[in-house]
N, C-alpha and C positions, 0 to 999 in steps of 0.2 A: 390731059391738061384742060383746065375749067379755062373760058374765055371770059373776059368782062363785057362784050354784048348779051349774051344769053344769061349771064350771072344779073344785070339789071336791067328785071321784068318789072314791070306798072302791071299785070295782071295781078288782078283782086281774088284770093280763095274764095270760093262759093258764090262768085259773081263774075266768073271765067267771058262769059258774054256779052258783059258791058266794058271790057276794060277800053275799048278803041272810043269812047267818051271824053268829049273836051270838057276841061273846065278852066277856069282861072287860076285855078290853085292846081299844082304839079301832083300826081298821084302817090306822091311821097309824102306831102306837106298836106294832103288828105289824110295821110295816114296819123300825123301828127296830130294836127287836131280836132282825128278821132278818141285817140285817145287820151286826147288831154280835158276833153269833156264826158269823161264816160265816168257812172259808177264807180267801178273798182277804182281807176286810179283816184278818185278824190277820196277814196278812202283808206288809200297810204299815209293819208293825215294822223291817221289814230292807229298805226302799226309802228311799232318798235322797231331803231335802225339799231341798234347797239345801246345804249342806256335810256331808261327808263323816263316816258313821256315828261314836258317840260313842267315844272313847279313854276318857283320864281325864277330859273337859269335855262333859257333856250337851249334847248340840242335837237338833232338831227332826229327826224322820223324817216320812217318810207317814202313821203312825197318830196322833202327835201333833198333827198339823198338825190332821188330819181329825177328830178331837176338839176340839178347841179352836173348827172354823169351826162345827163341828157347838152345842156351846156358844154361841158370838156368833147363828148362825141361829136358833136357839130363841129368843133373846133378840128378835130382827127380827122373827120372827114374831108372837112374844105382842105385841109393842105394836101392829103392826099389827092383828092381829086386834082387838085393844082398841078401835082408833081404828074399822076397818070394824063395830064391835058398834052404836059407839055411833052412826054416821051410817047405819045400818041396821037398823034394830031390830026385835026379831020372833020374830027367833030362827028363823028358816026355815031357814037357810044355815048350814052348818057351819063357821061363822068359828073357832072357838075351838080348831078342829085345825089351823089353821094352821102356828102355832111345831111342830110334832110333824111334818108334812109338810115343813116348810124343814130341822128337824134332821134327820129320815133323810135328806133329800138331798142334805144338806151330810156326812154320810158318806159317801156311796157317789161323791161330785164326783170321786177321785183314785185308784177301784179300777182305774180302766182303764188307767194310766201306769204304764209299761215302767219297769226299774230303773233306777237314775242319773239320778235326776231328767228335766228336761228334756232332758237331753242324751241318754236312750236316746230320746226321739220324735226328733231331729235327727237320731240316729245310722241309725233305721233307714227315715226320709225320703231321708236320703244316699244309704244304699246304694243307691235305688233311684232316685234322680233323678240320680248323679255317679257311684254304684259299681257292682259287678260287676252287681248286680239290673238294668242299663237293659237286658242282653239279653231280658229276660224282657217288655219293653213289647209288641214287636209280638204276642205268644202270646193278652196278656191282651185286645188292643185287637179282635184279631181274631174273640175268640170274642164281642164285644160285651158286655167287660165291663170296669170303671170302674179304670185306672190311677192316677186320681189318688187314691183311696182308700190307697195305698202312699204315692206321691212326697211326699203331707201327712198320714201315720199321725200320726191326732189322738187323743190319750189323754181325749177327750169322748167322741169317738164309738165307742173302743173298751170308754168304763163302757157308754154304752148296749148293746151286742151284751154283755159278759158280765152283762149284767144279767136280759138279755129271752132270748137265744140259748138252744136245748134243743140242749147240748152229748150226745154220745153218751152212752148211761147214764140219763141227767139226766132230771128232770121237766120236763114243758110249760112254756113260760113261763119260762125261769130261775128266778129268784127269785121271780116270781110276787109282784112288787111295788106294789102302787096305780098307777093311772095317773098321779095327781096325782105322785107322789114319781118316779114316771117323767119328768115332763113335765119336773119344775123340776132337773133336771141336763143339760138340753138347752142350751148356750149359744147354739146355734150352731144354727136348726132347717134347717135345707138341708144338703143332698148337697156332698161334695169339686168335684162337675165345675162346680158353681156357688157356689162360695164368692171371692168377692170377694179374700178376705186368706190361703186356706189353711187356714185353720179351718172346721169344719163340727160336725155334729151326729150323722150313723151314715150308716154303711158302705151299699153296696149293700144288702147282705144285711138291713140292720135298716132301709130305709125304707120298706117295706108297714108295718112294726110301725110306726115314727114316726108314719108318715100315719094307721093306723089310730086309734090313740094321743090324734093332734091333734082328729081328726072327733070322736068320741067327750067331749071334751072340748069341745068347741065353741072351736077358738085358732081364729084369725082367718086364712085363707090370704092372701097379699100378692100372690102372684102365680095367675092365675086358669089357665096352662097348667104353669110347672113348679110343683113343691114345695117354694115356699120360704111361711113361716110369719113372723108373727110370734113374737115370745117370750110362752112361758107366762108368767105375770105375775111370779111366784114366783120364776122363776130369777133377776128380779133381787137376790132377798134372800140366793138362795144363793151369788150373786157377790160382794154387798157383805161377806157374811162372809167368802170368802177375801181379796178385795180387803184387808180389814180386819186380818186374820190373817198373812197374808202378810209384808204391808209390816214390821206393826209386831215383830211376832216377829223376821224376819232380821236388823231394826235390833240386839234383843237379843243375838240368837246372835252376833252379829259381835262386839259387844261382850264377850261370854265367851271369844271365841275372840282379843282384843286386835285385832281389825281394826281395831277403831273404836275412840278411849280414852273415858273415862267423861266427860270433858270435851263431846267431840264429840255421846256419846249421849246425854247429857242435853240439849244446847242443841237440837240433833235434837227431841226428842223436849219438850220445855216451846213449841216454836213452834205448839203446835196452839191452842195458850188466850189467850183475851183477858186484858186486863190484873185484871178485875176475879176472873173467876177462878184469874189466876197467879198474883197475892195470898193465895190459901189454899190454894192447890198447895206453893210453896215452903215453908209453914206448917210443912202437915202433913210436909213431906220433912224440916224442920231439926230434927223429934221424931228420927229417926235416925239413925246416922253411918255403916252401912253401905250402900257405894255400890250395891250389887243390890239391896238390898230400895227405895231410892229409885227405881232404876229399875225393879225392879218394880212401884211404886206409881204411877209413870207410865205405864208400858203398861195399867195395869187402867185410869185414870181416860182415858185417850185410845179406847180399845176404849170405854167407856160414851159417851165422847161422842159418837162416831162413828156408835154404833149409835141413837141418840138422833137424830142427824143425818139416818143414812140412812131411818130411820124418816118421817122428816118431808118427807123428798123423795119416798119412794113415795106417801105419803097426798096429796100436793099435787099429786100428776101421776097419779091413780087413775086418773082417766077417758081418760085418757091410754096409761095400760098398758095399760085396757082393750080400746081401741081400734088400739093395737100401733102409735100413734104417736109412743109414746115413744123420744129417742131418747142413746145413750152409756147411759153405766153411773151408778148411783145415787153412787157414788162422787166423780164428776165433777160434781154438783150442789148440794155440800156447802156450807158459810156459806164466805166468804172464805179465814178465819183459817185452818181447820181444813183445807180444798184447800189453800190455799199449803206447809203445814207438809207436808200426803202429798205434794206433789209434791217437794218438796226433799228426802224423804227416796225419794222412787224415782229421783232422781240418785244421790245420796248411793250408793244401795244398787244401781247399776248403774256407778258409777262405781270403788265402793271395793269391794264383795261382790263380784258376780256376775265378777270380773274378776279375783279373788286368785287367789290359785296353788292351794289347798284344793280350789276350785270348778274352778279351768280344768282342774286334775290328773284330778278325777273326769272332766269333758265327755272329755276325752284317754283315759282308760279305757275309759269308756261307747262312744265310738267304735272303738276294738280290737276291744275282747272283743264288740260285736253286731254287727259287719260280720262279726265272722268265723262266731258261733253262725249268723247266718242264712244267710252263704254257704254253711255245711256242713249244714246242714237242709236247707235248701233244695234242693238237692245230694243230698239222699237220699232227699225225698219225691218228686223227678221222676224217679230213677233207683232205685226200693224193689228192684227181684232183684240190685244189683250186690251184693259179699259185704259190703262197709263199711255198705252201706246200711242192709244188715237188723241188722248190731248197731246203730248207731245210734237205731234206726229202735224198739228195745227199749228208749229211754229214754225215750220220749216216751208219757205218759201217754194210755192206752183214750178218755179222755174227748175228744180231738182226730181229727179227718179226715184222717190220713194219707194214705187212699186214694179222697178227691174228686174229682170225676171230671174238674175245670178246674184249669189252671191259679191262677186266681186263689183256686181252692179251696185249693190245697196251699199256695200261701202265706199267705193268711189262718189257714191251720192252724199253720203254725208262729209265726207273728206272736201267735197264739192262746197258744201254748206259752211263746213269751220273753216275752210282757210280761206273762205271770204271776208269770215269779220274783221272787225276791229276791233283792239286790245280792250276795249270799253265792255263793247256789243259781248263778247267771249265771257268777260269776268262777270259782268250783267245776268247773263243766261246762266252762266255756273251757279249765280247766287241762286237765282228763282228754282230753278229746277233741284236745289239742296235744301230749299227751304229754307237759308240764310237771308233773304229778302221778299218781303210781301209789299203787295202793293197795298197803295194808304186807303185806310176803310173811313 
């Protein structure tokens, strides 16, 4: 059975030695904004959350998204903690960083994901389990190291490595983030060669850090020979906030973008409430006549209830988590009303979104342009003294392993490189290096 003293540690990875350090700010809310001034995440501005960067009509990127679940997780946490204060009382345990611990973790959930949304992790699993990458299996198998870390390039397991990883240059530790706020971005705590569905938790290279991570934290191991884990308890609160965010945002965007008409989004979206509360739902929506701010009004009151919701299902299944018995996502344990309503809106938004032309256009780009960036990387860090190589080989920023000594090294080095860009920086570099853009003479 995991405890919640030992599960929330203030120790820093890679800075084990300074954690007994005062400051003003809580080593949670360090952790926050660490990364909310860092690099990568300001550069979820120019990654794809689901439809394609804003014209004249606002939609969701990676920064906003990651704002937003970061917002709902704060929210998940504070009531938790509230509920763990009051069935625990004492004041021993640092319940009350909670919400601070679930919000930085809920920003840093979507630093690891390649541009073009989901469709760069598809894009660059392909190349390498259907495209020109399969020549490269028997190299990496050989030297006894893990293929399936490629053929399932999980954007979970790659926040983990840029999070913990001491990239060239860099200080120990990455970011040198809590273990706690480590822990709860884990979805997935097991290795690619053991993952049941393809989804995992981190890479070769980042599972001494997990394992250490887990020990340290006292998570619960499931299995006694390999390294599979139950879930840090937290992640599920980091999940119910995308879960939560997700869903009900796409529903909106699609709507801005006339996927869906205001007919649809609204009936959509009033199926979450019972009769007594759709009674003062409709109320308060007949004070306005503009159709967005109705349905903004809606997305905020269904986001409250939800987190209301998932609230209620983690406290009732406490001892549960604790003991990494729990099982599915807090999501999936919600009152009737409010489950029936999300799942007919993840038809809805798999049926009519994820399947429009906006969406299918990008997956169609993202497949292009990263089949061919990794082909031609790829291609250059195996081959550094050809002439092409060593120009190339000058765009790729000091802070990546160019000249690792495996296989598997040179391509998690360039793997390292594209799923840092941005959807701009990606389509940018595809041009130059095809010869479809020259710079002005």
């Amino acid at each position: 059975m995991m405890n919640w003293s030992q599960l929330l540690s203030g120790k820093r990875f890679g800075m084990e030695e300074y954690h007994e350090r005062k400051h003003e700010r809580t080593d949670f809310q360090r952790d926050y904004d660490r990364l909310i001034f860092s690099s990568p995440f300001r550069r979820l501005q120019n990654k794809t959350q689901v439809f394609p960067l804003p014209g004249s009509i606002f939609v969701h990127n990676r920064l906003t998204h990651s704002l937003e679940v970061s917002c709902v997780g704060r929210s998940l946490g504070n009531n938790v903690s509230k509920e763990l204060m009051q069935k625990y009382p004492g004041g021993s345990v640092n319940f009350p960083e909670i919400g601070s611990i679930v919000s930085a973790a809920c920003l840093a959930h979507d630093m690891g994901n390649p541009p073009f949304g989901h469709s760069g992790e598809r894009a660059i699993s392909s190349y390498f389990s259907e495209g020109s990458g399969q020549r490269l299996e028997w190299e990496v198998r050989n030297n006894g190291d893990r293929w399936e870390d490629f053929i399932h390039f999980e954007g979970n397991a790659n926040a983990m490595r840029l999070l913990t990883h001491q990239f060239i240059g860099r200080r120990k530790g990455g970011f040198a983030l809590t273990y706690s706020t480590l822990a709860s971005i884990v979805k997935y705590p097991y290795s690619s060669d053991l993952s049941p569905k393809g989804k995992f938790g981190f890479f070769q290279t980042e599972e001494e850090t997990y394992t250490h991570i887990a020990e340290e934290l006292g998570i619960r191991r499931i299995d006694p020979v390999r390294p599979i884990y139950a879930r840090y308890p937290l992640v599920y609160l980091v999940e119910a906030a995308d879960d939560i965010c997700y869903q009900i945002m796409d529903i909106e965007d699609a709507h801005k973008l006339r996927i869906l008409t205001s007919e649809e989004t609204i009936e959509l979206l009033l199926n979450f409430f019972d009769e007594e509360r759709l009674k003062h739902i409709k109320q308060v929506m007949s004070m306005v006549d503009d159709t967005n701010e109705q349905i903004a009004y809606l997305r905020s009151s269904i986001i409250g209830h939800l987190v209301d919701e998932c609230s209620r299902v983690f406290m009732e299944n406490e001892e549960k988590l604790l003991a990494g018995a729990f099982e599915g996502s807090l999501i999936q344990q919600i009152c009737d009303q409010a489950r029936k309503a999300y799942e007919t809106c993840t038809e809805t938004a798999y049926r009519k979104i994820y399947k429009a032309n906006e969406v299918v256009d990008i997956e169609l780009a993202g497949y292009h342009i990263f089949s061919s960036l990794i082909n031609t990387l790829i291609e250059a860090v195996l081959s550094p003294d050809h002439a092409y190589s060593k120009l190339l080989l000058k765009r790729v920023p000091e802070q990546y392993d160019i000249h690792a000594p495996t296989t598997y090294g040179k391509i998690q080095c360039v793997l390292d490189y594209i799923s840092g860009m941005t959807d701009v920086y990606a389509l940018d570099l595809y041009r130059k290096i095809t010869g479809m853009s020259l710079p002005a003479v």
